[in-house]
matplotlib code that plots the C-alpha trace (Angstrom):
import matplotlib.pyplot as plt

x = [-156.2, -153.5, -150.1, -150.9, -153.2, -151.3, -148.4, -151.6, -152.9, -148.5, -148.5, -152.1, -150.8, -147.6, -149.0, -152.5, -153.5, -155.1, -153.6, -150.3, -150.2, -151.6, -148.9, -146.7, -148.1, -147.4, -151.5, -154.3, -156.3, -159.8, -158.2, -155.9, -159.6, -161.1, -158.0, -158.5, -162.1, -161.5, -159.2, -161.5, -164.2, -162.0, -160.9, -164.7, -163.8, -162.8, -159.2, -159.4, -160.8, -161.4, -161.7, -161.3, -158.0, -156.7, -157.0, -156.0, -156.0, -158.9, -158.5, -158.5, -156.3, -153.8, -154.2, -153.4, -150.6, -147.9, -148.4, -148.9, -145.7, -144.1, -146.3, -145.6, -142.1, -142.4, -144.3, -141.4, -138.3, -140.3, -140.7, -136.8, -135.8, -138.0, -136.9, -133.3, -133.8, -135.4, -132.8, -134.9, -133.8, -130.1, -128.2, -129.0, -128.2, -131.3, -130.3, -132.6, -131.0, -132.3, -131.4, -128.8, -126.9, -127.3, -125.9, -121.8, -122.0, -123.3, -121.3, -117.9, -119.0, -119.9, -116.8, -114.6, -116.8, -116.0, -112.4, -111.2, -114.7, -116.7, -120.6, -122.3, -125.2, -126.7, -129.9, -130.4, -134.0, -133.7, -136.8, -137.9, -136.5, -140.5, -140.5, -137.1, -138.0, -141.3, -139.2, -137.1, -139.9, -141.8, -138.7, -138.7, -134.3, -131.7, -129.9, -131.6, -128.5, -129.7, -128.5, -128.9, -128.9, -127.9, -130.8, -133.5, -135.4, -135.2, -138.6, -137.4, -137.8, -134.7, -136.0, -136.5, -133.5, -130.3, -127.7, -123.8, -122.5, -120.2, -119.4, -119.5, -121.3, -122.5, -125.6, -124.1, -126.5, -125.9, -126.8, -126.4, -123.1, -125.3, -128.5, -125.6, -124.2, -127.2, -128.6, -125.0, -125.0, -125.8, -125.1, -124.4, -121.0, -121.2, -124.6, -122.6, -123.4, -120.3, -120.4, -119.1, -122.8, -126.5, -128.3, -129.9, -133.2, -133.7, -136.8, -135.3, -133.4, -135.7, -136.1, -135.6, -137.0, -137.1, -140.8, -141.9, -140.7, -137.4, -135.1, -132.7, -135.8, -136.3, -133.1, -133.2, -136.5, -135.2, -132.0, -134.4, -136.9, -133.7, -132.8, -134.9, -132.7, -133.9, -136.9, -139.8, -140.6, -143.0, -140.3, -140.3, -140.2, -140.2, -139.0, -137.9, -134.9, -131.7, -130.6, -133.9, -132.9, -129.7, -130.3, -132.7, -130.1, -128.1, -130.8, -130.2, -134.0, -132.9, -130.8, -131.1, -129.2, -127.3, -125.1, -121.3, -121.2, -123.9, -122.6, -118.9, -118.4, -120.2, -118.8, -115.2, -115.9, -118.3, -121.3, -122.9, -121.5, -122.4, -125.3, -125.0, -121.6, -120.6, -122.0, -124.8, -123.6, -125.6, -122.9, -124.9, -124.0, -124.2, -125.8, -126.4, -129.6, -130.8, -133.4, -133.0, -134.2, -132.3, -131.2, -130.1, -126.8, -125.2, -126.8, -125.8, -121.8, -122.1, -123.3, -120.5, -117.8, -119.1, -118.4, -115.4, -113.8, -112.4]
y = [-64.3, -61.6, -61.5, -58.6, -60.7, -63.2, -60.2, -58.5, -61.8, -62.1, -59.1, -59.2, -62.8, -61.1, -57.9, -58.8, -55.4, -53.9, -50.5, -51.6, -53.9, -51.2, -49.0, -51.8, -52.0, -48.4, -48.4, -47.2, -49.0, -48.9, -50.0, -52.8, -54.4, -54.2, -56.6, -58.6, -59.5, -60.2, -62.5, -64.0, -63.9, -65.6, -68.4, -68.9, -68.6, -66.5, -66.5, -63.8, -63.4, -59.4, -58.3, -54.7, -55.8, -57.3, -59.4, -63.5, -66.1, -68.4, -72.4, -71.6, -69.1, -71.2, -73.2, -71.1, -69.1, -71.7, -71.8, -68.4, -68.0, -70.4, -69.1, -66.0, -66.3, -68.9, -66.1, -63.4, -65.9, -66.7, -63.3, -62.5, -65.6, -65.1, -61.1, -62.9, -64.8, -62.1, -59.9, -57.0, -57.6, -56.2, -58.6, -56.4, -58.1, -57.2, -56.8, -55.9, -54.5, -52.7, -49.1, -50.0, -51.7, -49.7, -46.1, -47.4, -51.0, -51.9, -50.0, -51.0, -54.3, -54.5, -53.1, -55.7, -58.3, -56.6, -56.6, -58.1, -58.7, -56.1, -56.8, -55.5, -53.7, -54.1, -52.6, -52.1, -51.8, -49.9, -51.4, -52.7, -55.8, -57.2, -55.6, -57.0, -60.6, -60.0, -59.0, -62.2, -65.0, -63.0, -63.3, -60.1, -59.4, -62.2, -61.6, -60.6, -58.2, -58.5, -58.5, -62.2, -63.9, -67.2, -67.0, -65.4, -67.6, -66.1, -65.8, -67.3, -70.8, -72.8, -75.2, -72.9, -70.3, -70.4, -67.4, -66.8, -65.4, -61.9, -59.9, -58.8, -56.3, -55.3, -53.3, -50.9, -49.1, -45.5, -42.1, -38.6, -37.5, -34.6, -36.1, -39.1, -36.3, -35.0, -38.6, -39.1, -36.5, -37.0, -40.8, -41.9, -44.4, -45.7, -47.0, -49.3, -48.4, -48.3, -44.4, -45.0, -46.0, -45.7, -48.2, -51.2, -50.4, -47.0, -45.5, -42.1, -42.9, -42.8, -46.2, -45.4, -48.6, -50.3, -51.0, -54.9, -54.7, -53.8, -57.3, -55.2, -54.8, -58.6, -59.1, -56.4, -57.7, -61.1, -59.5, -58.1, -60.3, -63.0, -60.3, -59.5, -56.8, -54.0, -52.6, -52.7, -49.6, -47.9, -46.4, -42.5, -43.1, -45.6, -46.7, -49.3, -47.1, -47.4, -44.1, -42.5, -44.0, -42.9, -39.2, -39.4, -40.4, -37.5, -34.8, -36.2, -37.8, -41.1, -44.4, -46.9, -50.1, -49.1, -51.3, -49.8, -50.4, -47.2, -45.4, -46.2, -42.2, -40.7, -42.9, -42.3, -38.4, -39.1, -37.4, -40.7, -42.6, -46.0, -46.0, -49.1, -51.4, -53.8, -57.0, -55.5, -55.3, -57.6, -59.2, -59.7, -61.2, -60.0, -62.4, -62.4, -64.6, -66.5, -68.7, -72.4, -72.4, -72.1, -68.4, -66.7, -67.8, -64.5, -64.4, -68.0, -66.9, -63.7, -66.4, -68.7, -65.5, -65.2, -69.1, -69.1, -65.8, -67.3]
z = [-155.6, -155.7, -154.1, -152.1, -150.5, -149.2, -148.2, -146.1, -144.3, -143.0, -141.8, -140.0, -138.4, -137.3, -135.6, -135.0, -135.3, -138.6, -137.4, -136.9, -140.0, -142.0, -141.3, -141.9, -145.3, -146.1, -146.5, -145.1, -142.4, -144.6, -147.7, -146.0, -144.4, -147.4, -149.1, -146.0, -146.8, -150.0, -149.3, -147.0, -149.4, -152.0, -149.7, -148.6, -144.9, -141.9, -140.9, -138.7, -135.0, -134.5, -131.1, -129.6, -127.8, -131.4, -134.0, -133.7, -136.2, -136.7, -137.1, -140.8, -140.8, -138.9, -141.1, -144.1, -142.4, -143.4, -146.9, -147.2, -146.5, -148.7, -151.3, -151.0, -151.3, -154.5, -156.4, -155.7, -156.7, -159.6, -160.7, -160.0, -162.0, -164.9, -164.9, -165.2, -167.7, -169.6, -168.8, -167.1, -163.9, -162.5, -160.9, -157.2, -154.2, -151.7, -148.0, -145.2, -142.2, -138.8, -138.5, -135.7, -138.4, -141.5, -140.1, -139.5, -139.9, -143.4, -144.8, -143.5, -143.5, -147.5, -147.9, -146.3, -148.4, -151.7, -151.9, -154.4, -155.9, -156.5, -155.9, -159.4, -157.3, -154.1, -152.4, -148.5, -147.2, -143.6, -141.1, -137.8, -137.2, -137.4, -141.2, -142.2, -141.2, -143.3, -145.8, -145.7, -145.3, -148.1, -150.4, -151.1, -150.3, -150.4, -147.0, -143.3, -141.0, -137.6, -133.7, -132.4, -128.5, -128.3, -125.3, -127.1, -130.1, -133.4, -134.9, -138.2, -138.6, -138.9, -140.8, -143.2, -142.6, -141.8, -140.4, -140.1, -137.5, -139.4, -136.1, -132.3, -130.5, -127.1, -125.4, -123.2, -120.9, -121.5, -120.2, -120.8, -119.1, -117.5, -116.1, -114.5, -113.0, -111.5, -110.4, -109.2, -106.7, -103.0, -103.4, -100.0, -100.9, -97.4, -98.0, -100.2, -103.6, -106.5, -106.7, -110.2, -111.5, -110.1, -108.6, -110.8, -109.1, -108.7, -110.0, -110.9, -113.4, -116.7, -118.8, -122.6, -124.1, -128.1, -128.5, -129.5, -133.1, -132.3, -132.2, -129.7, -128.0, -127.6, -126.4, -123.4, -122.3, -122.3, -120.4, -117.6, -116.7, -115.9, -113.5, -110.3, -109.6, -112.5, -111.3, -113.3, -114.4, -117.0, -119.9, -119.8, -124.1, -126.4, -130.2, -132.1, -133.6, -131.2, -133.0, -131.5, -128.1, -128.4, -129.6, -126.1, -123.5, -125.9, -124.2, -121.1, -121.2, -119.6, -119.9, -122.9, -123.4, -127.3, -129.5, -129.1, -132.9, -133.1, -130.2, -129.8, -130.6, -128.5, -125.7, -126.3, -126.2, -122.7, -124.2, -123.0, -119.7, -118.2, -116.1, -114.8, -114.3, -116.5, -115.6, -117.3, -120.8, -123.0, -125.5, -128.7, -132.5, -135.8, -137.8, -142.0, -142.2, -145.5, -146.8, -147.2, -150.6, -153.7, -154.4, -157.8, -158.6, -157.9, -154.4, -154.2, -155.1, -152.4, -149.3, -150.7, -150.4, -147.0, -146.0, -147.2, -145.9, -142.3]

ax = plt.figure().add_subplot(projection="3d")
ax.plot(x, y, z, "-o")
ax.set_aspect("equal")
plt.show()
């Protein structure tokens, strides 16, 4: 049995797709089957379920996901503690953050944190919100910085995690100032639409959307099928990166929902405008997430600082 292993049969479970966990494994998809069967082989069973439209867990394989996961993340504290104690190992804070959050936010926000105490090092890992809660549940960083919805279910267990609540921000759904002027024009005011923003549910104005690993993604889905009124529509692009999106509605390619924390800037100087009125902001939370289970002592001193700071 090797780690690896165990990290490969996570990721399968979470994207049932060998291509997509493949890429998620920085591997290629040949070599990350073959570490499947072996594992398979080792364990004496089949956990998987391949079928052309994906790949599903077997009995077994539910089975097995659970402690997989607690394993897996036993095995990496275990090598962090005994790299302590043999003094090889820094004293690095690990963070995993979505891009949304690491361009402006992080940084500020570690700041603000530090004064007074310095932290000794730190390291952020820049994913997908699907890769940075891998990241978490396989142990791999201390501390998960993520958008949350009160509405929409975290994917993280709360039995086994817990989060604080740091800061505030909102989805804003933006657009090019040029392609609003364009859609803009020729709207018939008497018809009684606000001829400050386009209509909800026209199908000309292009859908930018975050893709299913994105956990901004989550929340506008969640956002639009509570409302009738947003037409569905097949999105003219999609990503999981905000900045992406935003660098889009930029070119005047569409309308995205962003987080003002990423795209405050470029509002205030109306390279992006509101497509739509404000009723359909999304207000969203900045959370710091953590597992429930012991953590060094100087990751246990940095979550105290943050308790304590209010």
């Amino acid at each position: 049995m090797e780690l690896v292993w165990l990290e490969d049969f996570i990721a399968l479970a979470e994207h049932g797709s060998f291509v997509r966990a493949a890429e998620a494994r920085h591997i290629t998809q040949p070599a990350f089957s073959r570490r499947i069967r072996a594992l398979e082989t080792w364990m004496g069973v089949t956990l998987f379920v391949r079928t052309p439209q994906g790949t599903s867990l077997t009995e077994a394989g539910r089975a097995m996901q659970g402690g997989a996961l607690e394993s897996a993340t036993r095995l990496h504290r275990l090598r962090e503690e005994v790299r302590e104690v043999a003094g090889k190992a820094a004293r690095t804070l690990q963070f995993a953050a979505t891009h949304s959050l690491s361009f402006t936010f992080f940084p500020r926000w570690i700041r603000q944190v530090e004064k007074g105490a310095p932290i000794e090092a730190l390291q952020l890992h820049t994913e997908s919100m699907a890769e940075c809660e891998q990241r978490l549940t396989q142990g791999r960083v201390h501390f998960l910085l993520s958008h949350r919805h009160p509405e929409v279910p975290t994917r993280l267990d709360p039995g086994r995690f817990e989060s604080r609540k740091i800061a505030k921000d909102t989805l804003v759904p933006l657009i090019g100032a040029e392609l609003s002027r364009k859609l803009g024009e020729g709207k018939d005011a008497a018809a009684g639409l606000d001829p400050e923003f386009l209509p909800a549910d026209d199908p000309a104005v292009p859908y930018l959307a975050y893709t299913d690993a994105s956990g901004l993604g989550r929340i506008v889905s969640h956002r639009l099928r509570s409302n009738a009124e947003f037409a569905p529509r097949a999105p003219l692009f999609s990503s999981h990166l905000a900045a992406v999106l935003m660098s889009m509605a930029l070119e005047n390619k569409g309308m995205a929902w962003l987080p003002l924390i990423l795209a405050e800037s470029e509002w205030r100087e109306e390279q992006l405008v509101r497509a739509l009125g404000p009723a359909w902001d999304i207000p969203v939370e900045i959370h710091v997430t953590r597992a429930r289970t012991t953590l060094p002592a100087f990751a246990e001193a940095f979550w105290e600082r943050l308790t304590t700071r209010d």
